[in-house]
C-alpha positions, 0 to 999 in steps of 0.5 A: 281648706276648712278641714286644714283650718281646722287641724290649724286650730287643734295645733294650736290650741295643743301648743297653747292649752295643753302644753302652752307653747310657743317661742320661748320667751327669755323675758323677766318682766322688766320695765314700767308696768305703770301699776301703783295700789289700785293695780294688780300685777301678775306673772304669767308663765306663757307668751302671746302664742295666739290672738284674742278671738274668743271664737279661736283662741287658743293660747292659755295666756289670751284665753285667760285675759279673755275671762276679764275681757268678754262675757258668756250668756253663762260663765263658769267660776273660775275657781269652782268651775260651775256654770253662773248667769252672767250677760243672762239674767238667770240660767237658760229656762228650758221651754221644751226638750229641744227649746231653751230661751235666755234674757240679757242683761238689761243695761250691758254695754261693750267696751265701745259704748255699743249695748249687747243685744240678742242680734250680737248673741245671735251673730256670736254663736252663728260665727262659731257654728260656722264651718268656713270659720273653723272655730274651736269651740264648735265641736263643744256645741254641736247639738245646737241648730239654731239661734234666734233674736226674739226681742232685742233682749232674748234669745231662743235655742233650737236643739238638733237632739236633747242634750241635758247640759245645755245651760252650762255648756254654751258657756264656751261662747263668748258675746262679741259685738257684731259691728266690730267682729263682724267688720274686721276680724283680725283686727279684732283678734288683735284689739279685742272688745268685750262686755267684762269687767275689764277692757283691753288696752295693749299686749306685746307678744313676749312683754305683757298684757294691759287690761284696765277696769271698764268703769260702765261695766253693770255686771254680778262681777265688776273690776275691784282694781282700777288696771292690770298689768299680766307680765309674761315672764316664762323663765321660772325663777325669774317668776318666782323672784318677781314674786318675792321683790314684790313687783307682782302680787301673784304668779302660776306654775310655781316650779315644784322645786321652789313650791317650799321655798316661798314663805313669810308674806308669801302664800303658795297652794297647790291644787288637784286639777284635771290637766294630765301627762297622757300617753298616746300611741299611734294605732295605725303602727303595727307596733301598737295595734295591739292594745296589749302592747299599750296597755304593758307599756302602762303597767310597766311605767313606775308612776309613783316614782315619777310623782314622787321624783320629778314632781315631787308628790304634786300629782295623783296617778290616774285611776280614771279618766279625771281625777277622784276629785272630780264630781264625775269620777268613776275609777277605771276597770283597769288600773295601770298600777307598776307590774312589771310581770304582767308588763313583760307578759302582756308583751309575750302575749302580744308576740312582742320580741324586742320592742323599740321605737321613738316616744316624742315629749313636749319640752315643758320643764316638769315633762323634761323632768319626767322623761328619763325615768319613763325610758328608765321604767321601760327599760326595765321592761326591756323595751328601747326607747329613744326620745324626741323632746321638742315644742309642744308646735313642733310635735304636733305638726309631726303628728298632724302629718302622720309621722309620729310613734309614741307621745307623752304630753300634757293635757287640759281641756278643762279650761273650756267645761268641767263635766265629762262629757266636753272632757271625754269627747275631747280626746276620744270623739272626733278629730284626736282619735280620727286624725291623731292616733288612728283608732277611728277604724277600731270597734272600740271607737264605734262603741265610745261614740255611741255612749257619748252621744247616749249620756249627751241625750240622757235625761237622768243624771245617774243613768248619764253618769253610768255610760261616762263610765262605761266610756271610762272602763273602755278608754282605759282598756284600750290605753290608746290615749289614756292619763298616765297622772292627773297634775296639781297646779301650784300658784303663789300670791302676796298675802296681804295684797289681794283679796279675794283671790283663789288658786285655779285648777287649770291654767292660768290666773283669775282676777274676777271679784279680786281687788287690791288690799 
């Protein structure tokens, strides 16, 4: 039962992170938000697909509002994504190679009045390691053995084994207050209550979500605005036309199409994020047991061809794991640049006649826009495919159940961490390879696990930072699961009517230190 939990939340947070799924919403965002200019109003592109339970949250539209609502020991910037003390007072001081300690805010109250103690950080990561819970953010912390109140105001960790990116890591937990969560926890799912800048007040599913500033917040990042109103509207021309009435002051995922057409008081920027298009296979099919079979259907994909045609330049083909933008890049061994040659040989190699099966896609507007010209380029290859588009959920549960082929999706885990090695054991360690694609029997697989758990005890940066490499050299030869192309994430604003604000590199909108002109 805790292992169908746990492939619940995968699902889930596939559905809300990597493809931010879900019903779809006809809404427009309409009616009375109540704003006035101490609001910041917003458009949103996803519904309400999960609660608000930092412990399990998985839709991008609540684990945004969640950055405003809760509170990390540390937080990463929103817009730079380095780590930051936030309920602590300064970084987790390490005390040994398995000791680290933390200090609270002295002061820190949660929404209900209640002061945030080292019992509630305690309580906070005791729930996310615990198994029965099937918390998404576990697998992120797994090095940690235990938690211990010192004093009211500290907090001591014990490690399992060293592991150098501790201080930035435990970010992905949230501090809850133990009455609350501890008492009903879908009532808390629903209602949440954090230590942030902003409290929750109400959220419809498909409407919007209401947060307002908590006035005893005494934190590095108190509220600017006095309320916000986050409208949900995932029609995106309807989005954008919100944006130009000037009934919201900024919205994300610009449709590329319109990214020139938003002028004048408007501001439109696209940046290089992390999210990607991957391909995955299923290793468990004869069909593509053979890496040469995965690694022909690369080369044979015009990559350039789709940036350029249905995404209009706004993306970089992958030449790693991240893009080059990304602190830890490391360009691949193997580069899958358009060879149609060594495509069709790679297929003869492998003994390949007549090469056709189904390759499912989730049904987001730029991935329909991309699928034709992914048949396109393999049809040059000779290779028949015919495609499945449907939800992101729908997929997903085919996959979890075994049936599946071929799957071309997005996906970014770089809401939860920057560094590599979140990033990589994302896809490559754990449930995706043993439950997903079926390459937890390979030699491959054994190997990618071992430099992971190498680089997690590695001291030294450089040295770490080598085997990410060497991990990126053999994700890529395998092709198993690989980046076909690394998206830029285009999010428009009023000029004049915010400041402070920045563009993100993942999904959604931050309003931390943003206030209204």
């Amino acid at each position: 039962m805790r292992y169908a939990s746990a492939i619940g939340v995968a699902t889930a947070v596939t559905s809300g992170l990597t493809a931010c799924s879900g019903p779809a919403s006809s809404g427009n965002g309409s009616g009375s938000s109540g704003g006035g200019s101490d609001t910041i109003e917003a458009g949103l592109s996803y519904p309400l697909s999960t609660g608000f339970d930092p412990m399990i949250t998985s839709g991008a539209t609540p684990f945004a509002a969640n950055m405003h609502i809760f509170e990390g020991l540390v937080d990463l910037d929103p817009a730079t994504l380095v780590a930051r003390p936030t309920l602590a007072t300064a970084m987790p001081v390490k005390v040994n190679a398995t000791t680290y300690r933390a200090t609270l805010r002295k002061g820190a109250t949660f929404h209900d009045g209640s002061a945030v103690t080292a019992e509630d950080v305690v309580f906070s990561f005791e729930r996310v390691l615990d198994e029965k819970n099937a918390s998404l953010m576990a697998q992120f912390v797994p090095f940690i053995d235990k938690v211990t109140a010192v004093d009211r105001s500290t907090v001591e960790f014990k490690l399992k084994y060293p592991f150098a990116l501790f201080p930035s890591r435990i970010s992905v937990v949230r501090i809850v207050p133990k009455k609350t969560a501890g008492a009903d926890a879908k009532a808390f799912d629903s209602k949440p209550v954090g230590s942030g800048p902003y409290r929750f007040v109400s959220a419809v599913r498909e409407d919007k979500i209401v947060m307002e500033a908590y006035d005893q917040y005494n934190g590095p990042h108190p509220a600017k605005a006095k309320k916000m109103v986050w409208h949900l509207i995932s029609d995106p021309s309807a989005r954008v036309s919100a944006l130009q009435s000037g009934r919201v002051q900024a919205i994300e995922d610009v449709p590329y199409i319109d990214v020139k057409g938003i002028t004048g008081k408007n501001k439109v920027k696209s940046v290089q994020s992390f999210g990607l298009l991957f391909l995955m296979f299923n290793c468990k099919d004869k069909r593509f047991a053979d890496k040469r079979v995965r690694q022909a259907l690369h080369y044979a994909l015009d990559t350039e061809k789709i940036i350029s045609t249905a995404l209009l330049g706004n993306a970089e083909a992958a030449t790693g794991y991240v893009p080059a933008t990304h602190p830890d890049y490391h360009k691949a061994a193997t580069v899958y640049g358009h060879d149609l040659a060594k495509a069709k040989r790679l297929l003869a190699e492998a003994g390949v006649g007549k090469l056709s099966f189904t390759l499912m896609l989730t049904d987001n507007g730029w991935v329909r826009d991309i699928a034709p010209l992914i048949k396109e380029s393999w049809a040059a290859a000779g290779v028949d495919v015919r495609l499945d588009i449907q939800q992101s959920a729908a997929q997903y549960a085919k996959i979890d159940k075994g049936s599946f082929e071929a799957l071309a999706a997005p996906g970014d885990p770089s809401v939860f961490g920057n560094d590599a090695d979140l990033l990589l054991r994302w896809f490559y360690y754990g449930f995706w390879p043993e439950k997903r694609y079926g390459w937890a029997g390979s030699a491959a697989y054994k190997q990618t696990r071992s430099l992971l758990d190498q680089a997690a005890a590695e001291a030294d940066g450089t040295k770490r930072k080598e085997l990410w490499g060497k991990v990126t050299d053999l994700v890529a030869d395998e092709a198993a699961l690989y980046p076909v192309l690394h998206r830029k994430l285009p999010t428009a604003w009023q000029d004049g009517a915010l400041t402070g604000f920045k563009p993100l590199p993942t999904t959604g909108l931050s309003f931390i230190d943003v206030g209204r002109a």
